[in-house]
N, CA, C and O atoms as CSV, one atom per row, in Angstrom:
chain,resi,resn,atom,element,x,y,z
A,1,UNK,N,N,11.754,10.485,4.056
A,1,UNK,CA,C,11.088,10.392,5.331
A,1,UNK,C,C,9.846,9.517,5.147
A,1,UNK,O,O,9.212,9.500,4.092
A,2,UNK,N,N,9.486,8.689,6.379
A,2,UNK,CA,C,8.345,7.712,6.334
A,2,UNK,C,C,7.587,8.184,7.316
A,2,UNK,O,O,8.062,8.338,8.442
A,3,UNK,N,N,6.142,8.516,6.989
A,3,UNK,CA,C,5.431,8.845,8.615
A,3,UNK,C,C,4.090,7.671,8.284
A,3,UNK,O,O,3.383,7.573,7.281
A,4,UNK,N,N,4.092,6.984,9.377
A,4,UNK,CA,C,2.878,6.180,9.653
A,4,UNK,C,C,2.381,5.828,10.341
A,4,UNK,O,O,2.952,5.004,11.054
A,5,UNK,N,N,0.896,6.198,10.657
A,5,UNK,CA,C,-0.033,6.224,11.453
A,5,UNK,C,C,-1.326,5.399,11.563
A,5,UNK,O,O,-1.565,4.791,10.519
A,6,UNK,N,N,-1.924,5.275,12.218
A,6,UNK,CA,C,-3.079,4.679,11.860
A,6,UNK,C,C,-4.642,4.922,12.791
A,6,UNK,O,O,-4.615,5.452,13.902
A,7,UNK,N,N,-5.680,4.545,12.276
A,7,UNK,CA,C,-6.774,5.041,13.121
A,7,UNK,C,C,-7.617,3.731,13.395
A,7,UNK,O,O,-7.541,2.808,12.585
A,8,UNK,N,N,-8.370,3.633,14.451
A,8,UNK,CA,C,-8.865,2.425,14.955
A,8,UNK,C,C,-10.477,2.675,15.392
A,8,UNK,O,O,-10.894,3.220,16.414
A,9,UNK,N,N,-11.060,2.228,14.539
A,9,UNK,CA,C,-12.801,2.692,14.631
A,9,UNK,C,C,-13.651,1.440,15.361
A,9,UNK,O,O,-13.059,0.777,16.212
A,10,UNK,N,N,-15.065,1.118,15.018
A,10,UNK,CA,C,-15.520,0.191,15.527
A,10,UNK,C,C,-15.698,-0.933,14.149
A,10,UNK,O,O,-15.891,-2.149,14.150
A,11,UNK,N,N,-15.555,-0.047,13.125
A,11,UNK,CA,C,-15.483,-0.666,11.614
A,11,UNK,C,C,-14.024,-1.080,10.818
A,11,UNK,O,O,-13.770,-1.996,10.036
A,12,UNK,N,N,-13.314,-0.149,11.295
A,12,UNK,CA,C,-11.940,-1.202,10.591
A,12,UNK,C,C,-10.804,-0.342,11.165
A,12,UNK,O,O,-11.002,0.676,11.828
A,13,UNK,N,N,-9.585,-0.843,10.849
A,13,UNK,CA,C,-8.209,-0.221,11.152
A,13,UNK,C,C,-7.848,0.510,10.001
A,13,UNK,O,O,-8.161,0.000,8.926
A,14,UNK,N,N,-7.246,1.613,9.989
A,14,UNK,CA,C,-6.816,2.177,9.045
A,14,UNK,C,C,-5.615,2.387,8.965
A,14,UNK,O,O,-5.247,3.390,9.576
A,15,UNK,N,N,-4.308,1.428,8.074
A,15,UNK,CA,C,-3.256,2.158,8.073
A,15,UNK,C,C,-2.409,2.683,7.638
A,15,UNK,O,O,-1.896,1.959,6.785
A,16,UNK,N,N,-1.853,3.717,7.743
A,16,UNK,CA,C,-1.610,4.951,6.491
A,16,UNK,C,C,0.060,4.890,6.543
A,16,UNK,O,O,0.602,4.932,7.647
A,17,UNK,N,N,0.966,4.779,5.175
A,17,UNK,CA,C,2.426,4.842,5.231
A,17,UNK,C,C,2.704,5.500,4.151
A,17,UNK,O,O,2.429,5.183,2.994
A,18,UNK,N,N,3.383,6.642,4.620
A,18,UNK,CA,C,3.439,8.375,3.820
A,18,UNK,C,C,4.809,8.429,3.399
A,18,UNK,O,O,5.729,8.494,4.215
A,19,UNK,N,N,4.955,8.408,2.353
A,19,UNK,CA,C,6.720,9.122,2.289
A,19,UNK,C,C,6.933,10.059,1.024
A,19,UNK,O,O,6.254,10.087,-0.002
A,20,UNK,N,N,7.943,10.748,1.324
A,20,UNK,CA,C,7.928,11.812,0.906
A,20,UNK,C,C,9.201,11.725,-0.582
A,20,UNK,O,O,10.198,12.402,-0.837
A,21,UNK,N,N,8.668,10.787,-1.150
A,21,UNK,CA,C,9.620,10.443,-2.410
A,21,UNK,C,C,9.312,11.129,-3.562
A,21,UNK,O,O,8.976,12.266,-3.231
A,22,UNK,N,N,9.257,10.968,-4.917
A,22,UNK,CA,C,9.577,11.376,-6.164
A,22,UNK,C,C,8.262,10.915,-6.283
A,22,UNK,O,O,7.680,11.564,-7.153
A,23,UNK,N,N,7.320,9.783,-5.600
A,23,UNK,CA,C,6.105,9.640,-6.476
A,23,UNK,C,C,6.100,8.646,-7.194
A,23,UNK,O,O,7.160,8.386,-7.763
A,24,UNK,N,N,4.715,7.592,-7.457
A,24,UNK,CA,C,4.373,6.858,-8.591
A,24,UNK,C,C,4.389,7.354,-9.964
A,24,UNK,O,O,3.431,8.091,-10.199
A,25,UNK,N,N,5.323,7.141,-11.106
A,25,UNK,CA,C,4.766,7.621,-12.247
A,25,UNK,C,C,3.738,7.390,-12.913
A,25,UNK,O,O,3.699,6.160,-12.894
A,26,UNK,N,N,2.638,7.829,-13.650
A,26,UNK,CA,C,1.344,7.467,-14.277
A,26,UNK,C,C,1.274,5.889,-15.043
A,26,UNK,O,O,0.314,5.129,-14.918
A,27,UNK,N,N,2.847,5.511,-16.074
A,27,UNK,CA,C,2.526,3.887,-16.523
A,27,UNK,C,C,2.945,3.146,-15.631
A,27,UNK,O,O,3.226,1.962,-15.819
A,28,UNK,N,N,3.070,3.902,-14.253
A,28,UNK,CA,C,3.980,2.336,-13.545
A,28,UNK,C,C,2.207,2.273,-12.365
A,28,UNK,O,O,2.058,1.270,-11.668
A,29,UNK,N,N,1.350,3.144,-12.334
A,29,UNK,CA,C,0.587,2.923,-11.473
A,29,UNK,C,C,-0.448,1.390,-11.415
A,29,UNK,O,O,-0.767,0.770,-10.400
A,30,UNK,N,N,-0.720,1.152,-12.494
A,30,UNK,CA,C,-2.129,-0.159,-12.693
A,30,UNK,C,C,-0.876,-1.319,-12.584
A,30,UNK,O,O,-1.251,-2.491,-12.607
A,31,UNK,N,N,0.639,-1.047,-12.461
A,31,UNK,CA,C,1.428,-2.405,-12.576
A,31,UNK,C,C,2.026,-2.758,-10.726
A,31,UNK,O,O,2.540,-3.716,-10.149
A,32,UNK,N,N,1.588,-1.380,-10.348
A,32,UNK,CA,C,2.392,-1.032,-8.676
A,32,UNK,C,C,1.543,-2.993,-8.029
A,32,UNK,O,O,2.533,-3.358,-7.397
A,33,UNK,N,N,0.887,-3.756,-7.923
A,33,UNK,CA,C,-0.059,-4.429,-7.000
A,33,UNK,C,C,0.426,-5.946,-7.868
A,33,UNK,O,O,0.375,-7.090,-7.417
A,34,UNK,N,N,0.900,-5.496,-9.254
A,34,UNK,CA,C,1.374,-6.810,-9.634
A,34,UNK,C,C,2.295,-7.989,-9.174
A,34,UNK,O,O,3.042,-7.582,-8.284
A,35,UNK,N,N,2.466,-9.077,-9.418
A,35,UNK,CA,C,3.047,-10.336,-8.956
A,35,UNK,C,C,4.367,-9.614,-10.005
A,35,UNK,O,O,4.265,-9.033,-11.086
A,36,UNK,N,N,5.668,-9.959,-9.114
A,36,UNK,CA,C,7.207,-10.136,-10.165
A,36,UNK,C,C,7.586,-8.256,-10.488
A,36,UNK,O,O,8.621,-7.915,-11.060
A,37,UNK,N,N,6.791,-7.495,-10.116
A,37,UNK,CA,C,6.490,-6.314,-10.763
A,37,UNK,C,C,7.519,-5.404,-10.068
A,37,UNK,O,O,6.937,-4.688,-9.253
A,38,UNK,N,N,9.085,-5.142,-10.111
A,38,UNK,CA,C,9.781,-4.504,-9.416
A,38,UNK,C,C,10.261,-3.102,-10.496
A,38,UNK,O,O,10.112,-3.102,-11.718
A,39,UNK,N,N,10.904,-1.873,-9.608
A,39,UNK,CA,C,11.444,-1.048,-10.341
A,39,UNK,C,C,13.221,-1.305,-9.987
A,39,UNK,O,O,14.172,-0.683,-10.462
A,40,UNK,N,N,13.226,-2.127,-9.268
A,40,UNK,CA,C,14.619,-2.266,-8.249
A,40,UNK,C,C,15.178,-3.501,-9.095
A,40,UNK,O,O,14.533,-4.473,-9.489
A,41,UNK,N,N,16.744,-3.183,-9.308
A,41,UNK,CA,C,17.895,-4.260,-10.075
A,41,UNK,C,C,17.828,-5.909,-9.376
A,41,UNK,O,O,18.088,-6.989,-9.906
A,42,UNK,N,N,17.425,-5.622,-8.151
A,42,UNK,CA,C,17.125,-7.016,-7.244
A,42,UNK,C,C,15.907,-6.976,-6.678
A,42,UNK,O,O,15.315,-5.909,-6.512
A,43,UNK,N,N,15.414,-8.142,-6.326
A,43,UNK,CA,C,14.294,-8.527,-5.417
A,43,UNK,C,C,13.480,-9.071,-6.215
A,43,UNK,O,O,13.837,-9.141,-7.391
A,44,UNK,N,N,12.255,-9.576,-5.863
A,44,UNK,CA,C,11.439,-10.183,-6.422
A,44,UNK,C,C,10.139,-9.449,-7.223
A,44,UNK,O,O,9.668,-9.860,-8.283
A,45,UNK,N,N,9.750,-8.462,-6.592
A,45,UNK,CA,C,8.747,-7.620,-7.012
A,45,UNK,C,C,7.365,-8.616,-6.151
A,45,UNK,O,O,6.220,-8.471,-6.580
A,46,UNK,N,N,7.588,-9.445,-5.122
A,46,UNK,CA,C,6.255,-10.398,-4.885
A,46,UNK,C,C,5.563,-9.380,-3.663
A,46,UNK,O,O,4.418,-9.659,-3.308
A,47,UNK,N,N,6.347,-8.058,-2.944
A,47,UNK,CA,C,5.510,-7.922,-1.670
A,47,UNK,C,C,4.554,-7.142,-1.645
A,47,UNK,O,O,3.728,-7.115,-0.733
A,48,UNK,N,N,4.540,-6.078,-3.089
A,48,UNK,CA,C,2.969,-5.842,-2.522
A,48,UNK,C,C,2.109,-6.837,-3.205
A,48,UNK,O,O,1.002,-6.980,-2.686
A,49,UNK,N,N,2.290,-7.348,-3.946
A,49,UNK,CA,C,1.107,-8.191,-4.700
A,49,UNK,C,C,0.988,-9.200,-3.052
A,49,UNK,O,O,-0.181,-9.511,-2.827
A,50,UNK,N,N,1.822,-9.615,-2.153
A,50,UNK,CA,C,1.502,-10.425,-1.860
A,50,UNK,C,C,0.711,-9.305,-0.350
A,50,UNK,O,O,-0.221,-9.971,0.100
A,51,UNK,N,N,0.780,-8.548,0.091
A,51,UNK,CA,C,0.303,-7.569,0.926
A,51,UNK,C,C,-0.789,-7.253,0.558
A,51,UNK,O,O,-1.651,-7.101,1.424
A,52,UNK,N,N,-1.104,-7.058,-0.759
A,52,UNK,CA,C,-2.494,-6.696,-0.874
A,52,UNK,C,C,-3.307,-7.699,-1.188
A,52,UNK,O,O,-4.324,-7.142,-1.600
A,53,UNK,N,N,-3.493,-9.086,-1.248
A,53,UNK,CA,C,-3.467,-10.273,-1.675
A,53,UNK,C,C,-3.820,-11.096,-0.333
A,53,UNK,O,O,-4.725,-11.921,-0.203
A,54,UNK,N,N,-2.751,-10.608,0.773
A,54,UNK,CA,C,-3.298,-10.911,2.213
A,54,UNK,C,C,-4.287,-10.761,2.691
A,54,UNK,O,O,-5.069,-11.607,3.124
A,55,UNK,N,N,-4.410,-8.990,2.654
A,55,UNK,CA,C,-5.636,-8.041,3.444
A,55,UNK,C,C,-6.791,-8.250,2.541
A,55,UNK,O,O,-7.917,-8.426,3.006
A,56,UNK,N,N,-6.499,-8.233,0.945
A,56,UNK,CA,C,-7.732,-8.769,0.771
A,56,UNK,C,C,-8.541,-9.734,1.221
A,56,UNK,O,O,-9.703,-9.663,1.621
A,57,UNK,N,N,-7.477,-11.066,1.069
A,57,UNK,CA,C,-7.950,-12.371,2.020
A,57,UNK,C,C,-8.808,-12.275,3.080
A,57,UNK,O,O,-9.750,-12.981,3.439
A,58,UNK,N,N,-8.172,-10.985,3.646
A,58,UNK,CA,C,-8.912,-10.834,5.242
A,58,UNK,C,C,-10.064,-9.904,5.675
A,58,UNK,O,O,-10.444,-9.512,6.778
A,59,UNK,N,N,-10.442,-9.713,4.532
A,59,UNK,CA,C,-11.436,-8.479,4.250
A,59,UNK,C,C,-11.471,-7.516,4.058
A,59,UNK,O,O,-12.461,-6.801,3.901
A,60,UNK,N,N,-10.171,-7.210,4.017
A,60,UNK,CA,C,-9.187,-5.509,3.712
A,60,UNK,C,C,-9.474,-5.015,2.430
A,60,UNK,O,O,-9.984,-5.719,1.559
A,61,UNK,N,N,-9.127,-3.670,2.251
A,61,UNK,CA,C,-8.553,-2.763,0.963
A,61,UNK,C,C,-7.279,-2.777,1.192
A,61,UNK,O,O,-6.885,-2.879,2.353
A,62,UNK,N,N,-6.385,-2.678,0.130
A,62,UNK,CA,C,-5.300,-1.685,-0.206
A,62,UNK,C,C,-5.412,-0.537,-1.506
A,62,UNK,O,O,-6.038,-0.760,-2.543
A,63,UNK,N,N,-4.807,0.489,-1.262
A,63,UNK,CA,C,-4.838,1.261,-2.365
A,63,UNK,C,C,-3.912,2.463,-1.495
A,63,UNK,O,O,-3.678,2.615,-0.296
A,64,UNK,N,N,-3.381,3.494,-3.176
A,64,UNK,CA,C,-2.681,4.227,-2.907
A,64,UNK,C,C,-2.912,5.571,-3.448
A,64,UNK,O,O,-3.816,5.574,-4.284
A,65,UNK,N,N,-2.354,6.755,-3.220
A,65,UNK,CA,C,-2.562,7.868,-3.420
A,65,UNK,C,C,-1.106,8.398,-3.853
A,65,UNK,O,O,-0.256,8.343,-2.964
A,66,UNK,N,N,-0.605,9.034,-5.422
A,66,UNK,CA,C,0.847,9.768,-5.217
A,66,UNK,C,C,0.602,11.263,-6.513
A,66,UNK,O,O,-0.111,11.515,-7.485
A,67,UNK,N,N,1.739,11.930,-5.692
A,67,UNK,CA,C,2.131,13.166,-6.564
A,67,UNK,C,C,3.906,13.164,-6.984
A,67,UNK,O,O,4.982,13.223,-6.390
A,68,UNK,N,N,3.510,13.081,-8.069
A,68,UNK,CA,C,4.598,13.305,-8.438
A,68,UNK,C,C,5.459,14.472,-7.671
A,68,UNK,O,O,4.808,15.326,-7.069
A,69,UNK,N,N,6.643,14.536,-7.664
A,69,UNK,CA,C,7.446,15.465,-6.841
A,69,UNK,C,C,7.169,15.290,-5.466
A,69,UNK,O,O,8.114,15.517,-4.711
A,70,UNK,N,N,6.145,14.954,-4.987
A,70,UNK,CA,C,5.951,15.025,-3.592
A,70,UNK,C,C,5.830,13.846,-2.581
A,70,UNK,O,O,5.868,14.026,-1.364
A,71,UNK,N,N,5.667,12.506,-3.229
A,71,UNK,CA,C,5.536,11.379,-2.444
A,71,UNK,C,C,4.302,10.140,-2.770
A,71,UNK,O,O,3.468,10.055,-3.672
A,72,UNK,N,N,4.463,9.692,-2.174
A,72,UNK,CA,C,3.091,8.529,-2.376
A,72,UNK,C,C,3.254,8.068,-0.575
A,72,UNK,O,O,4.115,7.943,0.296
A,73,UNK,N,N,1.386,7.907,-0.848
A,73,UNK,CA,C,0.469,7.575,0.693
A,73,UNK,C,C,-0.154,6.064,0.326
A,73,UNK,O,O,-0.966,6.108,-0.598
A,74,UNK,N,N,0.110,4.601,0.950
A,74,UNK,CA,C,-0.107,3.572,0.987
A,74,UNK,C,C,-1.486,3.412,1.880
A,74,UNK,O,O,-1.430,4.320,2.709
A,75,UNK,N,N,-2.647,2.690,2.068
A,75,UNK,CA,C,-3.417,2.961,2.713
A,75,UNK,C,C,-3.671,1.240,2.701
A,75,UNK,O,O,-3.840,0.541,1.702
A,76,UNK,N,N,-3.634,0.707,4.457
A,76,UNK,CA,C,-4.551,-0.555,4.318
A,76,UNK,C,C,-5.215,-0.606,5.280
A,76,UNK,O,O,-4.806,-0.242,6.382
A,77,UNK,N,N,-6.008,-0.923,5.129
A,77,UNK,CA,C,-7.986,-1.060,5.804
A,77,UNK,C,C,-8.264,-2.720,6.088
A,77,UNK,O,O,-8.526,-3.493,5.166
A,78,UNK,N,N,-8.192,-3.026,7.129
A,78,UNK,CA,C,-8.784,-4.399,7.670
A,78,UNK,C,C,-10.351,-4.152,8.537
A,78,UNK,O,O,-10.868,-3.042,8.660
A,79,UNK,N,N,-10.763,-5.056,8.918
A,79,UNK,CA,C,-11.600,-4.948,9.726
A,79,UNK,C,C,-11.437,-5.548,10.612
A,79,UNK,O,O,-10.912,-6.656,10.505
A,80,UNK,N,N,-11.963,-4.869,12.250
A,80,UNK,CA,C,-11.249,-5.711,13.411
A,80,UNK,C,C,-11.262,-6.940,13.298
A,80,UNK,O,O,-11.603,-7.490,12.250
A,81,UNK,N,N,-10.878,-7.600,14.397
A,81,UNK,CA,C,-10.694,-8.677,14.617
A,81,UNK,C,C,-12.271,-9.087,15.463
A,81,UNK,O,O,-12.910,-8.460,16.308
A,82,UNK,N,N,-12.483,-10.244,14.877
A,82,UNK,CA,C,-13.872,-10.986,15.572
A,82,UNK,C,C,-13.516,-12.119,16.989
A,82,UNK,O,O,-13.471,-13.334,16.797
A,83,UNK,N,N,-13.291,-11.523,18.342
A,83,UNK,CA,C,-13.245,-12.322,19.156
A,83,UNK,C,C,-14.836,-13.701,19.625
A,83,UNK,O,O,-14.690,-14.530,20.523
């Protein structure tokens, strides 16, 4: 299951993507943000490096939160938009 939500302040967007998987293991955590960095037989491993790589660009955080057995929480933080 995926639940995601988000909150909208006068300081930034917050947005939160929850699922309820098996969890980051402890040596795969400092490699999760890397370029090429996949656990999967295919794909590239480029989208979060390139997701967090964006929002940084744009003044954002990314970062994550997981428990083993219980899931991992994705979190990205922009700041509004300057009309």
């Amino acid at each position: 299951m995926i639940e995601i939500s988000y909150t909208i302040t006068n300081k930034n967007i917050l947005l939160t993507i929850k699922d309820n998987g098996n969890g980051i293991p402890e040596n795969l955590r400092e490699k999760i943000f890397e370029p090429n960095f996949t656990t999967k037989s295919s794909g590239t491993g480029l989208g979060l490096a390139f997701v967090k790589n964006s929002i940084e660009n744009a003044g954002g955080k990314v970062w994550f939160e997981t428990r083993l057995g219980h899931g991992t929480t994705f979190y990205f933080s922009l700041p509004p938009a300057q009309v």
